[in-house]
C-alpha positions in Angstrom: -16.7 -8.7 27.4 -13.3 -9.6 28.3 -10.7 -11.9 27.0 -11.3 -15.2 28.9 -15.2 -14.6 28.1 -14.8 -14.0 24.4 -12.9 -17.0 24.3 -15.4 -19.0 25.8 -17.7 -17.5 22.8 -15.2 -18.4 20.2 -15.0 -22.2 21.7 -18.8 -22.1 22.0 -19.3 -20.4 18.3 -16.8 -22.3 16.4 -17.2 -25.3 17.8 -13.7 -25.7 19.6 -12.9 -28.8 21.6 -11.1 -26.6 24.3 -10.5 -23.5 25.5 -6.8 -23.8 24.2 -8.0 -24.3 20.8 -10.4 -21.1 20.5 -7.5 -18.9 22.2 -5.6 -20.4 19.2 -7.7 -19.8 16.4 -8.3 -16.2 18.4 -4.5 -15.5 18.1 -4.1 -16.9 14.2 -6.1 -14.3 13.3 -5.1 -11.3 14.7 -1.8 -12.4 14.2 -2.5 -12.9 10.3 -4.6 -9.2 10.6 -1.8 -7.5 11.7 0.7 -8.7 9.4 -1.3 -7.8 6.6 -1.8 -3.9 8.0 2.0 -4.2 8.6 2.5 -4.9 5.0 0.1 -2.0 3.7 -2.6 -4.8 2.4 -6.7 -4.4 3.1 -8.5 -7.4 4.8 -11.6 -7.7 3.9 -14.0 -10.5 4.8 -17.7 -9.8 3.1 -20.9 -9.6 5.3 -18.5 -8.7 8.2 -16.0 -5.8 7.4 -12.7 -4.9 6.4 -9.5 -3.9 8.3 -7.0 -1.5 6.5 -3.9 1.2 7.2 -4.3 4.5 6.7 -1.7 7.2 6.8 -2.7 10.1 9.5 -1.4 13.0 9.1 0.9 15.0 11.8 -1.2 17.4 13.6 -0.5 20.4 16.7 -2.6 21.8 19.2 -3.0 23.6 22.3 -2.8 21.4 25.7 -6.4 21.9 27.2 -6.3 23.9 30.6 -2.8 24.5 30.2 -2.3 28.0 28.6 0.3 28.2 26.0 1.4 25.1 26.0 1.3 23.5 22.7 1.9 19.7 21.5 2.8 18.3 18.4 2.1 14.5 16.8 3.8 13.3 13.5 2.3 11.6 10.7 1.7 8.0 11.4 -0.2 5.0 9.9 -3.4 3.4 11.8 -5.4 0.9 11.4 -8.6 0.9 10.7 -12.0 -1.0 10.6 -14.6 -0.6 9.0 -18.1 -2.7 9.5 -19.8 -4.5 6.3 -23.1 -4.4 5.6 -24.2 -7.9 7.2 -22.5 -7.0 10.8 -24.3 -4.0 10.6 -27.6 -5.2 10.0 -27.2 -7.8 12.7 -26.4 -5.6 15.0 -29.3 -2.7 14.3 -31.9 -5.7 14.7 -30.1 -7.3 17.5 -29.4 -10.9 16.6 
């Protein structure tokens, strides 16, 4: 599904006048899930999941089919998603 179709969903689901107003409500929250991962917090909305930042740590490795060479990645933060217990069930029974 891309953008302009999930959208369409998002209008359809929520009820949304226009198109304009489900892109809006789309944007809202990510915006508001990213600022809370920027600021360290958890999100966590019940039945559906939660959304978090976790620290990864640096690792090294060999480049694959290049002998000897090596690469390197430093510690970072990512986020991170995990699916609740409702989402999950909805999707194993397919509704």
């Amino acid at each position: 599904m891309n953008k302009a179709q999930f959208v369409e969903l998002v209008q359809k689901s929520g009820g949304y006048k226009t198109k304009v107003e489900a892109e809006t409500a789309i944007k809202a929250f990510t915006d508001a899930v990213t600022e809370a991962l920027v600021a360290k917090e958890e999100v966590s909305l019940v039945g559906f999941g939660s959304f978090k930042a976790v620290p990864q740590a640096a690792k090294s490795g060999s480049v694959p089919g290049k002998p000897g060479q090596t690469y390197s990645k430093p510690a970072t933060t990512i986020p991170k998603f995990s699916a609740g217990k409702g989402l999950k069930d909805s999707v194993a029974s397919g509704q």
